[in-house]
ROMI-813112 format. One record per residue (C-alpha): z, y, x. Coordinates in Angstrom, 1 decimal. Each point is the difference from the previous one (the first is absolute). Example, Ala and Ser with C-alpha at 12.3 -4.5 7.8 and 13.67 -1.06 7.14 Angstrom:
BEGIN
((7.8, -4.5, 12.3))
((-0.7, 3.4, 1.4))
END
This chain:
BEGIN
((45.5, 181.1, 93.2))
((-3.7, 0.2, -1.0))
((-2.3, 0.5, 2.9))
((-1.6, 3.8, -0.3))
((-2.9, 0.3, -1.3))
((-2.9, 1.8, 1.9))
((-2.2, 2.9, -1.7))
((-3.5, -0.6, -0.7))
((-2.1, 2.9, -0.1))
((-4.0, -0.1, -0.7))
((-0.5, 0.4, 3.4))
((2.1, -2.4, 1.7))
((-0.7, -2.8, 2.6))
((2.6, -2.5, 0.4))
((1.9, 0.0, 3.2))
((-0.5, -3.3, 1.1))
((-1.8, -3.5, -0.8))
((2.7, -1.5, -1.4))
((0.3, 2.9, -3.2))
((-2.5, -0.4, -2.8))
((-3.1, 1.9, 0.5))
((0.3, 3.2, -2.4))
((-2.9, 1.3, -2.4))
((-1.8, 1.9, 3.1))
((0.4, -2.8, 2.4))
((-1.3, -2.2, -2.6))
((-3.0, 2.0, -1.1))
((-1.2, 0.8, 3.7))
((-0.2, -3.4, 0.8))
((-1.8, -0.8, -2.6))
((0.0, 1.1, -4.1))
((-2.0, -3.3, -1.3))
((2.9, -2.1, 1.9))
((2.4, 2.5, -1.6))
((-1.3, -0.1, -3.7))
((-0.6, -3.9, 0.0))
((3.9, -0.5, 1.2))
((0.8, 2.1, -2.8))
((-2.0, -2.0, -2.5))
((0.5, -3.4, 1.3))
((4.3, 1.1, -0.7))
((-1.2, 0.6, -3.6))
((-2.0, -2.7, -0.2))
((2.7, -2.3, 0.6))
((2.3, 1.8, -2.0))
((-2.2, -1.2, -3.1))
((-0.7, -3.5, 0.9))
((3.6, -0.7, -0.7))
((1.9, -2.8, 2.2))
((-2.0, -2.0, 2.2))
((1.9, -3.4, -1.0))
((3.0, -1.3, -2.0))
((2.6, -2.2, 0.5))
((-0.2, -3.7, -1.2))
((0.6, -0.9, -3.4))
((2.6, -1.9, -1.1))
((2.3, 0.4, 3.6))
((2.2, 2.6, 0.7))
((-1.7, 2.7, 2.1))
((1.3, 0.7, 3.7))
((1.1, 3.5, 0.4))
((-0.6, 0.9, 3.3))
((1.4, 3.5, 2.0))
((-1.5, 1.5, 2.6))
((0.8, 1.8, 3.2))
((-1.3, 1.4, 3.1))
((1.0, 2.3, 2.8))
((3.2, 0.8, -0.4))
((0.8, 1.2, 3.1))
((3.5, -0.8, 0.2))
((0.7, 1.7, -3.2))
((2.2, -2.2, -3.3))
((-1.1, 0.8, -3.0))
((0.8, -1.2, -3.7))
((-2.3, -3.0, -0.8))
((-1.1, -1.1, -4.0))
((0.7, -4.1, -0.6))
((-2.2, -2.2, 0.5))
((-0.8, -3.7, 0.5))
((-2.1, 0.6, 3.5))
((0.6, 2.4, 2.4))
((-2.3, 1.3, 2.8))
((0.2, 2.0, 3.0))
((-3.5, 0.9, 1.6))
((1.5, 1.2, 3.0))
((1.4, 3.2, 2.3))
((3.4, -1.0, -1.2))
((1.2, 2.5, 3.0))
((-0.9, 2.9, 2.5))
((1.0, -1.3, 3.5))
((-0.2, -4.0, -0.8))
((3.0, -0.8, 1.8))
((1.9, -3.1, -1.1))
((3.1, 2.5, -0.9))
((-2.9, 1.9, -2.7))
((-1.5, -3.1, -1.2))
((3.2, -2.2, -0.4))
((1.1, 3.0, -2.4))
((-3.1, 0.2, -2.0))
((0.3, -4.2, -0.8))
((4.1, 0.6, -0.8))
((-1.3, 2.4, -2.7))
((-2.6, -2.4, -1.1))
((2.1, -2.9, -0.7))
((2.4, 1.7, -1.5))
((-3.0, 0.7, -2.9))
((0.3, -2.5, -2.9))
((-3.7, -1.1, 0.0))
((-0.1, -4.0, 0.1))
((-2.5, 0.4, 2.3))
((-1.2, 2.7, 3.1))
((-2.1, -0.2, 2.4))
((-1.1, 2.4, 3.0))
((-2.2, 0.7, 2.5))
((0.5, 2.6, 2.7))
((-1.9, 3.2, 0.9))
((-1.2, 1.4, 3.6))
((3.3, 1.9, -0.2))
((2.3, -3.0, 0.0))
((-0.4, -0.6, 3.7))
((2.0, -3.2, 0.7))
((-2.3, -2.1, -1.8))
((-2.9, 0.0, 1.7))
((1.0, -0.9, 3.8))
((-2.5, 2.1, 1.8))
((2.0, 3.2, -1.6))
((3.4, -1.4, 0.2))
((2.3, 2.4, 1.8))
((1.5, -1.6, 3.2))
((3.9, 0.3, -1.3))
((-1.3, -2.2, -3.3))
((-1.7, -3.1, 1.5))
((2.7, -2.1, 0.1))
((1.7, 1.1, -3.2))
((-0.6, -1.6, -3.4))
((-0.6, 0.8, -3.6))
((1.6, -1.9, -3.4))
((-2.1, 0.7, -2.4))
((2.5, -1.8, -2.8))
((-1.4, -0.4, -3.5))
((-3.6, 1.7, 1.1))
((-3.0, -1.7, 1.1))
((-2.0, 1.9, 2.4))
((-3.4, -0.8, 0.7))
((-2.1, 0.2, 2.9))
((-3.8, -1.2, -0.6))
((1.3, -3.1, -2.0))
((0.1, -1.3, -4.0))
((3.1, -0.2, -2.1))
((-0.2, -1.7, -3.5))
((2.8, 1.1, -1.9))
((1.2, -1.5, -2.8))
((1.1, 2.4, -3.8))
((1.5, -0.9, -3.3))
((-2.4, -1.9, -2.4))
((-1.5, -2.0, 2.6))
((-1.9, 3.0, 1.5))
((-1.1, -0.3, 3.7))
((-1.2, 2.3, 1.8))
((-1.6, -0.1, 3.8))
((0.5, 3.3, 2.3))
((-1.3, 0.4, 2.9))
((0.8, 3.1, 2.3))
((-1.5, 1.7, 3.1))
((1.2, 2.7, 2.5))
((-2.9, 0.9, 1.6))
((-1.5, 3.2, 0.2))
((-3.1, 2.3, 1.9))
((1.2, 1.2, 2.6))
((1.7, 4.1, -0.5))
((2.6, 0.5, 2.4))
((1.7, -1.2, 3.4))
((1.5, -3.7, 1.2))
((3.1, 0.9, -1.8))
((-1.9, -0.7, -3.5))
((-0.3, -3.9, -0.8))
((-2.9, -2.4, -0.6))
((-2.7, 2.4, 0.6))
((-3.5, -0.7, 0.2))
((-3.4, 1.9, 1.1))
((-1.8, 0.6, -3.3))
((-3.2, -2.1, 1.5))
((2.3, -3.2, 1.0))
((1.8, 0.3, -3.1))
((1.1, -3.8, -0.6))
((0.0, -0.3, -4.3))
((-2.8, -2.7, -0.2))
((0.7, -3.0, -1.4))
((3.9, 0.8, 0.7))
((0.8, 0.5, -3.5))
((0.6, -3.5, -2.3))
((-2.7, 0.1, -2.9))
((3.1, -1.0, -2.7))
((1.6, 3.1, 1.2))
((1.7, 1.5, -3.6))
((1.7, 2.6, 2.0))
((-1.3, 2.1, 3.0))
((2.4, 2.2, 2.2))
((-1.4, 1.6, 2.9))
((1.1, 3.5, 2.1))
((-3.1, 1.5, -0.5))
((-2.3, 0.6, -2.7))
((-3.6, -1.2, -0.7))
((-2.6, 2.5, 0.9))
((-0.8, 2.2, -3.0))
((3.0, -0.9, -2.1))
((3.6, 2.4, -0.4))
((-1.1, 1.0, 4.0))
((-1.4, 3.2, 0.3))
((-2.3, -1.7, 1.8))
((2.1, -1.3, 3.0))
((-0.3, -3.6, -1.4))
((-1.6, -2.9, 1.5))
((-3.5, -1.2, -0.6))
((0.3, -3.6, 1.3))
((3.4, -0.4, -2.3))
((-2.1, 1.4, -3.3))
((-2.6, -2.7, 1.2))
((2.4, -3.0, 0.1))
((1.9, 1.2, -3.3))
((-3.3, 0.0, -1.8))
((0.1, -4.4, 1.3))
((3.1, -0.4, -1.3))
((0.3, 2.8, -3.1))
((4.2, -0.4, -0.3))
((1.1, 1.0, -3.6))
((2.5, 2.3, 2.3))
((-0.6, 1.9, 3.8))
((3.2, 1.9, 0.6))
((-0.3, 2.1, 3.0))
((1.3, 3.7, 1.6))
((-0.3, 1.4, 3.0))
((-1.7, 3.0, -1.2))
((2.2, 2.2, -2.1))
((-1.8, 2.6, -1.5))
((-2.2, -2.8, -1.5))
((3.2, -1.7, -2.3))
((-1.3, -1.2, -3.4))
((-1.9, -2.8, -1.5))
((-3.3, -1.1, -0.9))
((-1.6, -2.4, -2.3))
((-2.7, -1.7, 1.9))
((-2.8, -1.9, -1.9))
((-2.0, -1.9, 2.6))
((-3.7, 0.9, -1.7))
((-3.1, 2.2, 1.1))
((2.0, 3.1, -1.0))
((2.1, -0.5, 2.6))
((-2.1, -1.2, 3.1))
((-1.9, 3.0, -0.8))
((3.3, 2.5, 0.0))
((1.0, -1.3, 3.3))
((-3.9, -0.1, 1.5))
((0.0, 3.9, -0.7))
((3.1, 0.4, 1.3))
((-0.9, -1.7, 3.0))
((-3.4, 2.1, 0.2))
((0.2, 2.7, 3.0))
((1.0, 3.6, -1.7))
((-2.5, 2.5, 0.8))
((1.6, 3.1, -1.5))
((-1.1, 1.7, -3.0))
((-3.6, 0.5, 1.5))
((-0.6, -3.5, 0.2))
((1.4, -0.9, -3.4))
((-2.4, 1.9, -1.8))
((-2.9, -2.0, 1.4))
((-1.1, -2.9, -1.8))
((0.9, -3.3, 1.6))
((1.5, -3.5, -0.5))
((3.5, 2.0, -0.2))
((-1.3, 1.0, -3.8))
((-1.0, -3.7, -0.5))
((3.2, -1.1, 0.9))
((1.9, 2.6, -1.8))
((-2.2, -0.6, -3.4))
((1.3, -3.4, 0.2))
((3.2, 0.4, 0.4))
((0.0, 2.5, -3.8))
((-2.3, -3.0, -1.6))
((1.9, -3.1, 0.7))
((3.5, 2.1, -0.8))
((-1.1, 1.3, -3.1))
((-1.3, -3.5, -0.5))
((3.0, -1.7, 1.5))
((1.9, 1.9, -3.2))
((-1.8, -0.8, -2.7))
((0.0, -3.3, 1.2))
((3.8, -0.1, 0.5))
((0.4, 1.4, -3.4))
((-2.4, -1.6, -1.9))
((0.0, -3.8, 1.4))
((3.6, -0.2, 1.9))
((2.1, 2.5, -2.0))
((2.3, 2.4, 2.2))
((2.6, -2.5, 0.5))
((-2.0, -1.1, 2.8))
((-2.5, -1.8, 2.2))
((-0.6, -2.0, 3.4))
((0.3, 2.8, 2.4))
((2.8, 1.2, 2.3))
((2.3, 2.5, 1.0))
((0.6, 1.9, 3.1))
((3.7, 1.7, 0.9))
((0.5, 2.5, 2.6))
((3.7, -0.1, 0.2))
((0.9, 2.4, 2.2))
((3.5, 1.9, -0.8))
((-0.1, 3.1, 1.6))
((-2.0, 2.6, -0.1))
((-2.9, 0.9, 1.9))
((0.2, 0.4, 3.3))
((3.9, 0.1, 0.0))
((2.6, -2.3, 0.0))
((1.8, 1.3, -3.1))
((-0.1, -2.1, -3.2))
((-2.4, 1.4, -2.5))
((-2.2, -2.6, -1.6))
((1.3, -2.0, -2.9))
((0.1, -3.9, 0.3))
((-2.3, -1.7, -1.3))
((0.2, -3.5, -2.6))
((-2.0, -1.8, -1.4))
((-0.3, -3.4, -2.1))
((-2.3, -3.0, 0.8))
END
């Protein structure tokens, strides 16, 4: 059953944090923010894929999943598949265990998860008392917890995945592996010949609707993983190419900027500077990518929200997303 669908009118505020922001929340916060978002989406849209998978090996197809909240669902083939975590609602080991039958019985050679501040158990300052002594089999699926797989494919392809749980702190000591957003602990965590990223949250800036964290968006721009699978915030499913130039440190410095309103916006400051930048080195970025590169591709990456369900529900409503590296 899809989830129902809420009615937007022009002069709606969303209910909550966790919904998108609508056109009025978005343009009272701040309509230079607003417009750049907009263009920076179309931007990317024209610079075509942001890399290509070797030549001459077959590529890895890859399916992604996040937060499904105790739901099953129908899954596309694949050679790798990857949970980025809230595989339940209460984390009990009853939940969990039920979640990694379904898993296993997917015929992916290879899956991996991580788990979500709703899966409880895992973390053992959340554990509920009447699961501390119990176990989990987690079968054909490698679960990671702040550790490196390399995984071998067909054609001699390996890949190395590394996966986090962690996430800023947003609710009480039944959600695992928080963290205080100014003791967040991504430095020098993640392996530099990381191919494949999987963390809870998402990077600052990036698929978040701005609930991401800063410190993670610093440590991913050390490491720049071909994929960052993540979840945790619903209503910001999707993907998005990532290029690792000027264009975008100066996207995610106005983002970061403090939003003064519309008042604010319309007074010249380094907010313009910032968002001139971002429209020179996209348009740039395209002619580039279709001039010099070609549109199959260049050395950039690609971030996946893979969140299932919708919004702020637990009903499935997002489609699941693939891709080939």
């Amino acid at each position: 059953m899809a989830p129902k669908q809420k009615t937007i009118y022009p002069w709606s505020r969303r209910s909550n944090i966790f919904d998108p922001p609508t056109p009025l929340d978005s343009l009272l916060e701040s309509p230079l923010r607003t417009l750049i978002f907009y263009l920076q989406t179309i931007l990317l849209y024209f610079r075509g894929t942001s890399f290509k998978p070797p030549r001459n090996k077959p590529p890895v197809r890859v399916v992604c999943i996040s937060d499904t909240h105790c739901n099953t669902l129908s899954i596309p083939p694949g050679d790798l598949l990857i949970h980025a975590g809230d595989l339940t609602n209460a984390g009990t080991v009853e939940e969990i265990q039920a979640q990694i039958d379904w898993l296993d019985q997917q015929p992916h050679r290879e899956k991996v998860f991580i788990c979500g501040n709703h899966d409880s158990y895992f973390d053992p300052k959340s554990r509920k008392e009447e699961d501390k002594k119990r176990k989990l089999n987690f079968k054909s699926l490698h679960y990671l917890e702040n550790k490196a797989i390399t995984l071998k494919f067909k054609g001699g392809r390996k890949l190395k995945v590394y996966g986090s749980p962690d996430i800023p702190q947003c609710g009480g000591s039944d959600f695992a592996f928080q963290y205080q957003r100014h003791l967040a602990p991504w430095e020098n965590r993640i392996p530099k010949d990381t191919d494949i990223l999987i963390t809870h949250s998402p990077p600052r800036h990036h698929l978040d609707i701005n609930l991401g964290c800063k410190s993670l968006l610093e440590e991913i721009w050390k490491v720049k993983p071909r994929l960052h699978v993540f979840g945790h915030i619903h209503s910001g499913h999707g993907r998005e190419a990532v290029f690792w130039d000027k264009g975008q440190e100066a996207y995610e410095r106005l983002m970061e900027r403090k939003r003064g309103g519309i008042i604010i916006d319309l007074m010249p400051s380094f907010a313009w500077v910032d968002a001139a930048k971002v429209i020179w080195y996209g348009v740039k970025g395209i002619l580039w990518q279709r001039l010099m590169v070609g549109p199959a591709g260049g050395n950039g990456g690609l971030m996946i929200n893979a969140a299932v369900v919708y919004q702020s529900s637990t009903d499935v409503g997002n489609p699941v997303e693939v891709v080939e590296l």
